[in-house]
C-alpha positions in Angstrom: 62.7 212.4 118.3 65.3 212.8 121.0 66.0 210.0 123.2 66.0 211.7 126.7 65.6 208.2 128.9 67.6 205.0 129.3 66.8 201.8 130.5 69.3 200.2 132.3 70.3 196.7 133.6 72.2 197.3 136.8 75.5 194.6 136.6 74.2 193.6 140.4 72.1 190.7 141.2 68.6 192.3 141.8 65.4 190.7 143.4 63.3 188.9 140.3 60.6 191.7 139.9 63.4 194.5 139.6 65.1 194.3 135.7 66.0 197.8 134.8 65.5 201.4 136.0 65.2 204.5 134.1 67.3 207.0 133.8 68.4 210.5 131.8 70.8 210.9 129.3 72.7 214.2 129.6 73.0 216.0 126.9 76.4 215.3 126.3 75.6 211.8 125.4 72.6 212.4 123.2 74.4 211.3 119.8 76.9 209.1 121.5 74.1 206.3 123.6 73.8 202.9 122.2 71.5 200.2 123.0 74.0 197.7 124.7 77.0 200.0 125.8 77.9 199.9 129.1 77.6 203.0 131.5 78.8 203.7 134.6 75.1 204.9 136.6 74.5 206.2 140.6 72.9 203.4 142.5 72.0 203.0 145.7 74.6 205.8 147.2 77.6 203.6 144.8 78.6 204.4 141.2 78.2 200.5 139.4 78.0 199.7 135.9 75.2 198.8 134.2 73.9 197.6 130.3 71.4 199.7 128.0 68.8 197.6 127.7 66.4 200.6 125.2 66.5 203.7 124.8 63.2 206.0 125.1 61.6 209.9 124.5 60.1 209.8 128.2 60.2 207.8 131.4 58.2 205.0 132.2 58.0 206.3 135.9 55.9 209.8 136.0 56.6 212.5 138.6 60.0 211.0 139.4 63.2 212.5 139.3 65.5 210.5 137.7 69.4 210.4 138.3 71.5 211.0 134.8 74.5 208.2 133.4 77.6 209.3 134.6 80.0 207.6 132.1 80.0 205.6 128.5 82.6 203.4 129.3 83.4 202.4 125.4 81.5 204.0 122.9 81.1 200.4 121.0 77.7 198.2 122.3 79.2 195.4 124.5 76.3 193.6 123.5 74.9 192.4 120.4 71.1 193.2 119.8 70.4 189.0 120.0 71.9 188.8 123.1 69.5 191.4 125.1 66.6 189.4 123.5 68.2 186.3 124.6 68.6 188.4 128.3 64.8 189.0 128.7 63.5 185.9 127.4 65.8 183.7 129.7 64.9 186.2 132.7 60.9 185.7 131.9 61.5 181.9 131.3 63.5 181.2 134.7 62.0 183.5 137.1 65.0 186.0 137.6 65.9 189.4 137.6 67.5 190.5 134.1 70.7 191.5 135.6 71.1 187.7 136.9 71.5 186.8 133.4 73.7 190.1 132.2 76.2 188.8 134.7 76.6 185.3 133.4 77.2 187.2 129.4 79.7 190.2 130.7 83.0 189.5 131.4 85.0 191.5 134.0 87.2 194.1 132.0 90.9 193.8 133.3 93.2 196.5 133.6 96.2 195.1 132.4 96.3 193.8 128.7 98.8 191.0 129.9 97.8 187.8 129.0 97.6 184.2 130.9 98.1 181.2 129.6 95.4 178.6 129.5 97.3 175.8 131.7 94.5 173.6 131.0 95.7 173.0 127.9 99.5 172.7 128.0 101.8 170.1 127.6 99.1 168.5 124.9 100.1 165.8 122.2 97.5 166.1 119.2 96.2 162.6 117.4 94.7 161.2 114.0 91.2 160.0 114.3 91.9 156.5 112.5 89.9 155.6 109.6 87.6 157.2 107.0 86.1 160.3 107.6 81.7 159.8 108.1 79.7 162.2 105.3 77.6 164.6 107.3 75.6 166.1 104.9 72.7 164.7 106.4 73.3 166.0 109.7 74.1 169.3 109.0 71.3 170.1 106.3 68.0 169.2 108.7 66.2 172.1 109.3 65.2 170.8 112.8 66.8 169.4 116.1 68.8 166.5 115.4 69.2 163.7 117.7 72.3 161.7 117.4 73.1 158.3 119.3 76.4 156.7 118.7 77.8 153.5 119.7 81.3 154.3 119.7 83.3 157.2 120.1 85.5 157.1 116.7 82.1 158.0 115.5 81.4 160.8 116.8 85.1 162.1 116.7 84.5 161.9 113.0 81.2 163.2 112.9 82.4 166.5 114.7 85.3 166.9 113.0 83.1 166.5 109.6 80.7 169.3 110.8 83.4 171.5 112.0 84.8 171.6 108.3 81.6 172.1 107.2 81.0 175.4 109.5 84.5 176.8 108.8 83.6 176.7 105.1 80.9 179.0 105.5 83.3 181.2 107.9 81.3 181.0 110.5 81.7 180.0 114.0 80.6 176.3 116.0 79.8 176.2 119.8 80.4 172.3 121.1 78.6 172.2 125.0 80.6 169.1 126.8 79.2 167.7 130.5 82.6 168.2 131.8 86.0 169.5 131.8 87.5 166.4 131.4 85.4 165.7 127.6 87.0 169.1 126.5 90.8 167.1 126.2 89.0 164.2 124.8 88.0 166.2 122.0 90.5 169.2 121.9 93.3 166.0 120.8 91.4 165.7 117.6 91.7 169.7 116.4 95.1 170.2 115.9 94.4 171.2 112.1 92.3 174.1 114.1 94.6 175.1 116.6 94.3 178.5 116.1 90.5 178.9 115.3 89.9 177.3 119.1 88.4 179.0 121.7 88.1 176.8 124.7 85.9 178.9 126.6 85.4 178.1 130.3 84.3 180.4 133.8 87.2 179.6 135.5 89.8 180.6 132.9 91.8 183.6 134.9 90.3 186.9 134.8 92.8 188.3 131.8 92.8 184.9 129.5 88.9 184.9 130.0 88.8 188.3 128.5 91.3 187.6 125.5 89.3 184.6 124.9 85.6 186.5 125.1 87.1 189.2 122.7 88.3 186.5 120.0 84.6 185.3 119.6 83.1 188.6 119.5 85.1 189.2 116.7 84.8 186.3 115.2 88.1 185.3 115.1 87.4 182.3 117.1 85.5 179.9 114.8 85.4 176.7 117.0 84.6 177.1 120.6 84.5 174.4 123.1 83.1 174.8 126.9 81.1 173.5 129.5 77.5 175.0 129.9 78.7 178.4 130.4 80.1 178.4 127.0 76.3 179.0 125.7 76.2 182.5 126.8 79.7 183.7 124.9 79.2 186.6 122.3 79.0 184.6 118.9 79.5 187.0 115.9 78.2 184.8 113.2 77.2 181.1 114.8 75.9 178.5 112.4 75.9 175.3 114.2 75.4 174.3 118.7 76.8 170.7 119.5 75.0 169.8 122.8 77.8 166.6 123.7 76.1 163.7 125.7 72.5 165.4 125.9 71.8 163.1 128.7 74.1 164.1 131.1 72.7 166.0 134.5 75.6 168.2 134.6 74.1 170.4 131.7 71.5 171.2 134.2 73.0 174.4 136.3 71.4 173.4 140.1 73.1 176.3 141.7 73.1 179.5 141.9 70.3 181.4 139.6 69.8 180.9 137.0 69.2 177.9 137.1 69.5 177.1 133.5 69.3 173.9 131.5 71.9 174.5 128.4 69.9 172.4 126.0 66.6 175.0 126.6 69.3 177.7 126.0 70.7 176.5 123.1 67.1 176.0 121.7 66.1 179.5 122.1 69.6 181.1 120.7 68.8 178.8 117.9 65.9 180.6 117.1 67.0 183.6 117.9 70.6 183.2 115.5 68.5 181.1 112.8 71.6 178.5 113.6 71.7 174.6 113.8 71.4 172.2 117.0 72.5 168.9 117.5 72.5 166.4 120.1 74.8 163.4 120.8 74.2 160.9 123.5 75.8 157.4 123.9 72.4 157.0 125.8 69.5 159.3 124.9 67.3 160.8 127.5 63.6 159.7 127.1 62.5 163.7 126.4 64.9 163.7 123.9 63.9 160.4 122.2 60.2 161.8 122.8 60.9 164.8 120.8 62.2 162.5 118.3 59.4 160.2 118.3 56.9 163.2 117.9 59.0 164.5 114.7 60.0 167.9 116.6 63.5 166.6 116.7 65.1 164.4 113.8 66.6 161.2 114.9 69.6 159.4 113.6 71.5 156.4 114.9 75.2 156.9 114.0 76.7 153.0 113.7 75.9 149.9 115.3 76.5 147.9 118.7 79.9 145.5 117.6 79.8 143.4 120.3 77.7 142.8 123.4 79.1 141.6 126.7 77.3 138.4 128.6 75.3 140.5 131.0 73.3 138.6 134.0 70.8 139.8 136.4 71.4 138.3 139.7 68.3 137.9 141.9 69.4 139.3 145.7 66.5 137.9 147.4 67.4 134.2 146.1 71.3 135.3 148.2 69.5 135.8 151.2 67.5 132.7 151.0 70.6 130.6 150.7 72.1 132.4 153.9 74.3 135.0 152.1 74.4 138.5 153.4 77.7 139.6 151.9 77.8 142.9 149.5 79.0 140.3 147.0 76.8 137.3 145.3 78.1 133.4 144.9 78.1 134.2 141.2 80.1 137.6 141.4 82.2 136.0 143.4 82.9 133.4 141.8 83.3 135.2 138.4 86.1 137.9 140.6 87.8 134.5 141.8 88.3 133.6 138.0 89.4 136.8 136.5 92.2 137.3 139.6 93.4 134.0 138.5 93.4 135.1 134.5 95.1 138.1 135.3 92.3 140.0 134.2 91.2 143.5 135.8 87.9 144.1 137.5 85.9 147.1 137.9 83.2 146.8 141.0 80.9 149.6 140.5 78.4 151.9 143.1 76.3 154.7 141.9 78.0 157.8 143.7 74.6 157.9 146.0 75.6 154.8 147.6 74.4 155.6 151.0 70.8 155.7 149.5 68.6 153.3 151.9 65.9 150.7 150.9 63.6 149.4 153.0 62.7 145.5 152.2 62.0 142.3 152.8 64.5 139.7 153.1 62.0 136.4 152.8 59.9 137.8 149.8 61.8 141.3 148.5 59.4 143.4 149.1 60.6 147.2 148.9 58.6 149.6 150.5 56.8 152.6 148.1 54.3 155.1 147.9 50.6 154.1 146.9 50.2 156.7 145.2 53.1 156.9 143.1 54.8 153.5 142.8 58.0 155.1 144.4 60.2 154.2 147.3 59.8 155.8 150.2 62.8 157.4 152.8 63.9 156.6 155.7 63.8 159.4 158.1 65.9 160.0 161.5 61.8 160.3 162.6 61.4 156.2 162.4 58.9 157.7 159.4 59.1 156.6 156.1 57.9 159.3 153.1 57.4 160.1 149.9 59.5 162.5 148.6 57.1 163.5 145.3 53.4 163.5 146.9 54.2 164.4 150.5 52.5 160.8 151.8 54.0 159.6 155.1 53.8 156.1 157.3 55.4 154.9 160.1 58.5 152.7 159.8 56.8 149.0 159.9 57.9 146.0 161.8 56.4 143.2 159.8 56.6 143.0 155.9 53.1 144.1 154.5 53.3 141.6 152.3 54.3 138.2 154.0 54.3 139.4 157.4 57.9 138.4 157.8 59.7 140.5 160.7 62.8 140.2 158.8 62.8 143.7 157.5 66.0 145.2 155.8 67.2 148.8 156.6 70.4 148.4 153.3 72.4 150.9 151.6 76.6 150.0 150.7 79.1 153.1 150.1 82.6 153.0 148.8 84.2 152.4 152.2 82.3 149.3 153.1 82.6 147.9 149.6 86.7 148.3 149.8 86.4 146.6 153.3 84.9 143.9 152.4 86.8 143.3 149.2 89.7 143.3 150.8 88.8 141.0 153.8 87.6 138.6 150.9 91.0 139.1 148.2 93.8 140.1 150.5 96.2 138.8 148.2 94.8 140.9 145.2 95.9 144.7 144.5 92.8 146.8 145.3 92.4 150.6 144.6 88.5 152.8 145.4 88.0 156.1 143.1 85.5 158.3 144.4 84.7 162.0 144.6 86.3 162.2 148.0 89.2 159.8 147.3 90.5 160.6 143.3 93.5 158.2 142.1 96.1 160.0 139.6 98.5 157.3 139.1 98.9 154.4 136.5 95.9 151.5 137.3 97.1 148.9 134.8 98.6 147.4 138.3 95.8 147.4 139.8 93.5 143.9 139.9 90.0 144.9 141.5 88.7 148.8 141.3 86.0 150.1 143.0 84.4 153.1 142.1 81.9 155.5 141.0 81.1 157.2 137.5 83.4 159.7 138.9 86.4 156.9 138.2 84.9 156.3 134.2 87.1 159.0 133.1 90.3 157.2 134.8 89.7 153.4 133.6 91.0 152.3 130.2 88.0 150.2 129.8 90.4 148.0 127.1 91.7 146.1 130.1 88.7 145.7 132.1 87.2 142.3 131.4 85.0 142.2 134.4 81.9 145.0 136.0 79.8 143.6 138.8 77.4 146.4 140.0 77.1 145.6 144.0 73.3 147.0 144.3 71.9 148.3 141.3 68.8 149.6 143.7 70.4 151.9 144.7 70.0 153.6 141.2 67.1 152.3 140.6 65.5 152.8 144.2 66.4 156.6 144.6 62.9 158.9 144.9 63.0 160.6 142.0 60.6 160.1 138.8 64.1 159.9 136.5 65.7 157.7 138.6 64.2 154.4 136.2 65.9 156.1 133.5 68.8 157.1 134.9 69.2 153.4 136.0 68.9 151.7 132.8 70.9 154.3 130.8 74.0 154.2 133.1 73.8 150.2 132.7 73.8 150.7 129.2 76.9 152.5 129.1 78.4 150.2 131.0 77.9 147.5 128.5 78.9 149.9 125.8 82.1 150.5 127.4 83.0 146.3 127.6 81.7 146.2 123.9 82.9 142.7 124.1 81.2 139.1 123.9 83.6 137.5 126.4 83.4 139.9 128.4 81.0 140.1 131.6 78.7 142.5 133.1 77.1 141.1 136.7 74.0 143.4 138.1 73.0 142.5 141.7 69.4 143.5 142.3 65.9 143.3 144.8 63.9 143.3 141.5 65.3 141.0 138.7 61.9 141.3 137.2 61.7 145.3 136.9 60.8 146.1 133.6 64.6 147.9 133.5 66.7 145.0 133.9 64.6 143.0 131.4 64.4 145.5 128.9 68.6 145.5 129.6 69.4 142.2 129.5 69.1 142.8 125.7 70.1 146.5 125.8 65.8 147.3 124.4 66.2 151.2 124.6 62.6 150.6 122.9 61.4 147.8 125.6 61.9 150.3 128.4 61.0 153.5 126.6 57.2 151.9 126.0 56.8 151.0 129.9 59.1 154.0 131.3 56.3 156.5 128.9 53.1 154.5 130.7 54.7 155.2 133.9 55.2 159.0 133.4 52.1 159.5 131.6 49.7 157.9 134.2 51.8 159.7 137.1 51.8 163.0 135.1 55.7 163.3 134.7 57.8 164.9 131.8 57.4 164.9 129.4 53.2 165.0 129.5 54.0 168.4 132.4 56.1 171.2 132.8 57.4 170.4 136.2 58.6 173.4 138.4 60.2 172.8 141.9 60.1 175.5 144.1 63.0 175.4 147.1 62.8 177.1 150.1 65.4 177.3 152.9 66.0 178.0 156.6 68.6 177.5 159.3 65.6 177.0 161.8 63.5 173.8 161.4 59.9 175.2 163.2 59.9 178.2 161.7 60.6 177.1 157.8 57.9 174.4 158.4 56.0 177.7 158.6 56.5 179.9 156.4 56.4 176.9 154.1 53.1 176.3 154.7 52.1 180.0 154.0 53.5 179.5 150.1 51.5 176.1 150.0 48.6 177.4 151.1 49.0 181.0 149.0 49.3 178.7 145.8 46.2 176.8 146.9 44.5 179.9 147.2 45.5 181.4 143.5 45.6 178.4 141.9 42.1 177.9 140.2 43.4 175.7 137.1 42.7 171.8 137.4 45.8 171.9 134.9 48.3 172.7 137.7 49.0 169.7 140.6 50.2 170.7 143.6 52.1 168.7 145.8 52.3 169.5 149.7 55.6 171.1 150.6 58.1 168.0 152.1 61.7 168.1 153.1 64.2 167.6 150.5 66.0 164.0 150.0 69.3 165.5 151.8 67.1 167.5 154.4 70.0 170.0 154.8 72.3 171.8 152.5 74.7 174.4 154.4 73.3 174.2 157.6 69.8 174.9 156.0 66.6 173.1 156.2 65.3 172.7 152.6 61.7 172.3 151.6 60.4 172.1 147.9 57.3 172.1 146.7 56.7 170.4 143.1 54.6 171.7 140.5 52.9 170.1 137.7 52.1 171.9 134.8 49.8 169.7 132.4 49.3 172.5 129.3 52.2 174.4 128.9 50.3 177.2 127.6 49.5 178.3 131.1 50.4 181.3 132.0 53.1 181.4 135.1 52.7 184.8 136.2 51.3 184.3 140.1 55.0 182.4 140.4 56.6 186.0 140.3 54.9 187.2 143.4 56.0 184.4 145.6 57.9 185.7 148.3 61.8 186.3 147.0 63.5 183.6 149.5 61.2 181.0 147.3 64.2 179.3 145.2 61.8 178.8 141.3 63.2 175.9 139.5 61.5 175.8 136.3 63.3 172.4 135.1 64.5 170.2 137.7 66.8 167.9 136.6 65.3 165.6 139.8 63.0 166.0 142.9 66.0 164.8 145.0 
């Protein structure tokens, strides 16, 4: 039979219910149509481009006259038959229009063939892992997921390298997914046998290199590409094997715009759908990914072990206050910071890069205020209120501690600034330097005796010559309203310790709660310590991974009004929702309140068989943001 009718993917962000629209094929295209080309097509009074998406005898839409393709604009499919499957499960999966996803998988065709270079990589000396090389063979034959945690980054270096000579011998092509930009160099150094196989494949390349570089995978001449997470959506020809580098790492999670896309679910399903390999590597596992190990969906390996361990102590806050010391810095730190200035030896103080995050406690017994309900801290809001930001529970600021009744209650939170102030005031003879998102250092720091900084200065210090971390206020981490923010704690600590890798080395960690089950299980680095209590906690507060958690965002310059039309989705979910599998949580504002001059709302979702069916999410009103994966509930 003929095909008379196209389906078509409009390249335009639509609303989430609108994914293709029908349309004829003149007869001059009959024999020429492909499933995947691009067309040019009339919409909305323009001329746009669009993607076939099927091809069919007779339109969907009866009793409606449909407006014909103007154009093929190359007679070739544009995209692969995996890719369009890929398109419309993605688009079910995260609660968006098709076309949202289209745009993130077509490049921009330029219309000038001349060719940019990629800057990002110029100017580049390659280097020898040293060393034997690791035998991967039991890597790269598992059937399943494979989990890899390393100890040291030699490892993995060889392990990569191992796996890429595997893939090449097949002739066939391996995507490694890094955090960010800065990991590609770290392991771009290591490929210089490969330097012509490489596609480093990244958004922001310009519009004419991004092109040359989208071609050479499509035609397989790439065989090794390396990107951040919008490498995952490149047009493989024949890909055997995803590296997903540092699993852990947030910044695989896309928070803005749609789609809001986690790269390890992506890789998952292309898996599936290519019949190709996945591994993770983290230097600190999350706790789903060591669930899925632990449950035998993933296989687990542990690549090396932990040379050397630094002397790590836990240093109790409240006994500071007791002895009448309210600086940022304890006797011990100090004293240890007055010894290493003297031995020449560099320092590294260290704030999480939420620094201004405020705790309410107790300075006579330590009590920190948190929710009844869900064992986590509350916020401090401009209203004197304080709330939770997971169940919605609110209380008024209190004068007196509830537990000892002391009025000496404790409003803290330390950024970057006050920290440098204070260091300074206390060392003014000794070379100080703070690296932070807002103030980046580019020069040499082997001069420098005392840096302060976030995990945004890692990437800068040559941990080699640091023989010294104090972390100022680990609650700040720890204290944060969010159900990851335990694990996000202890993992960061860890890799701390992994970085010093040395026994006379030290790592100091100034806390409100020395006897959290995070800073004992850390004290000996017991991943498996923590993992037991941190499960018991998420399972009894139904958190991942025993739900499916969707957060649902919703935005408005004016504060009375979003309260609202808030309330309208709460209570509309209320009202559909008959399924005691599926908690609820009353809408509350976000941690940062405002974004952009917005008001932001969310409302959390907890999905306790993930068999449910989703459906009554697509008829929430459009201006509801749909999260399906929240990284946190910040």
């Amino acid at each position: 039979m003929i095909k008379k009718i196209a389906q078509i993917i409009p390249l335009i962000r639509l609303k989430r219910d609108l994914n293709y629209f029908n349309y004829n094929i003149p007869q001059e295209f009959q024999n020429q149509i492909k499933i995947g080309q691009i067309v040019e097509i009339p919409f909305r009074n323009k001329i746009i481009k669009g993607v076939v998406l099927n091809l069919s005898e007779k339109s969907e839409t009866k009793n409606l006259e449909l407006k014909s393709i103007h154009k093929i604009i190359d007679p070739l499919p544009f995209l692969f038959d995996w890719q369009l499957k890929l398109i419309s499960d993605l688009a079910n999966y995260y609660f968006v229009s098709m076309s949202v996803i289209v745009k993130m998988m077509i490049p921009e065709i330029p219309q000038k063939a001349r060719l940019s270079q990629n800057k990002f990589l110029q100017d580049f000396d390659f280097l020898n892992i040293p060393g034997a090389a690791i035998d991967v063979d039991q890597y790269y034959g598992v059937s399943k997921p494979v989990l890899l945690e390393y100890s040291n980054f030699e490892d993995k270096i060889k392990i990569y390298l191992g796996l890429i000579e595997k893939v090449l011998k097949q002739k066939k092509q391996i995507l490694i997914i890094v955090p960010v930009l800065a990991d590609i160099k770290k392991i771009y150094q290591y490929l210089g046998d490969y330097q012509n196989e490489i596609s480093v494949f990244l958004n922001d390349l310009p519009k004419n290199r991004y092109w040359f570089e989208w071609l050479k995978i499509k035609k397989g001449q790439a065989k090794i590409i390396i990107g951040t997470r919008s490498a995952i959506f490149a047009p493989f020809k024949n890909l055997d094997l995803i590296i997903i580098d540092e699993e852990d790492n947030e910044n695989h999670k896309q928070e803005e715009p749609n789609p809001r896309y986690n790269v390890k679910t992506v890789a998952l399903k292309l898996s599936h759908l290519l019949k190709s390999k996945v591994i993770f590597t983290a230097l600190t596992p999350s706790l789903t990914a060591l669930n899925n190990a632990e449950k035998k969906e993933w296989q687990y390996f542990e690549i090396g072990k932990l040379e050397a361990i630094p002397q790590i102590s836990i240093i109790d806050r409240q006994l500071e206050f007791k002895k009448g010391n309210y600086s940022i810095f304890s006797q011990e730190l100090l004293a240890k910071m007055e010894l290493a200035l003297k031995d020449k030896k560099q320092i590294f103080i260290f704030l999480n890069r939420k620094g201004l995050a405020t705790l309410i406690t107790c300075r006579d017994c330590g009590y920190v205020g948190a929710c009844p309900n869900c064992k986590l801290p509350l916020t401090y809001h401009a209203s004197k209120e304080l709330i939770c930001h997971h169940c919605g529970y609110k209380q008024d600021l209190f004068l007196f501690c509830p537990k000892c009744q002391s009025p000496n209650i404790k409003i803290t939170g330390s950024g970057t600034e006050k920290v440098e102030l204070e260091t300074k005031n206390l060392f003014p003879q000794a070379k100080v330097i703070k690296i932070d998102i807002t103030t980046p250092f580019k020069e040499e720091l082997k001069n420098i005796d005392i840096i302060i900084g976030t995990q945004f200065a890692f990437e800068q210090i040559d941990w080699q010559k640091i023989n010294l971390i104090g972390v100022v206020n680990a609650d700040t981490l720890f204290y944060l309203p969010d159900y990851r923010s335990l694990e996000k704690t202890f993992n960061l600590l860890n890799k701390l310790a992994l970085f010093l890798n040395d026994t006379k080395k030290e790592l100091l960690v100034q806390t409100f709660s020395p006897d959290n089950y995070v800073f004992k299980a850390f004290k000996n680095l017991g991943l498996k310590l923590f993992y037991k209590n941190e499960m018991e906690e998420r399972k009894i507060l139904n958190y991942p991974p025993y739900c499916r958690l969707i957060k649902l965002i919703y935005q408005s310059i004016e504060f009375n009004g979003g309260q609202s039309e808030v309330n309208k989705v709460y209570k509309f979910l209320k009202a559909t929702i008959k399924n005691d599998k599926i908690i609820i949580n009353p809408p509350i504002l976000t941690y940062t309140q405002q974004v952009r001059g917005r008001f932001r709302w969310l409302i959390v979702l907890k999905i306790l068989d993930k068999n449910i069916s989703l459906d009554f999410l697509k008829n929430l009103p459009e201006d509801v943001i749909i999260d399906p994966e929240p990284e946190s509930l910040l």
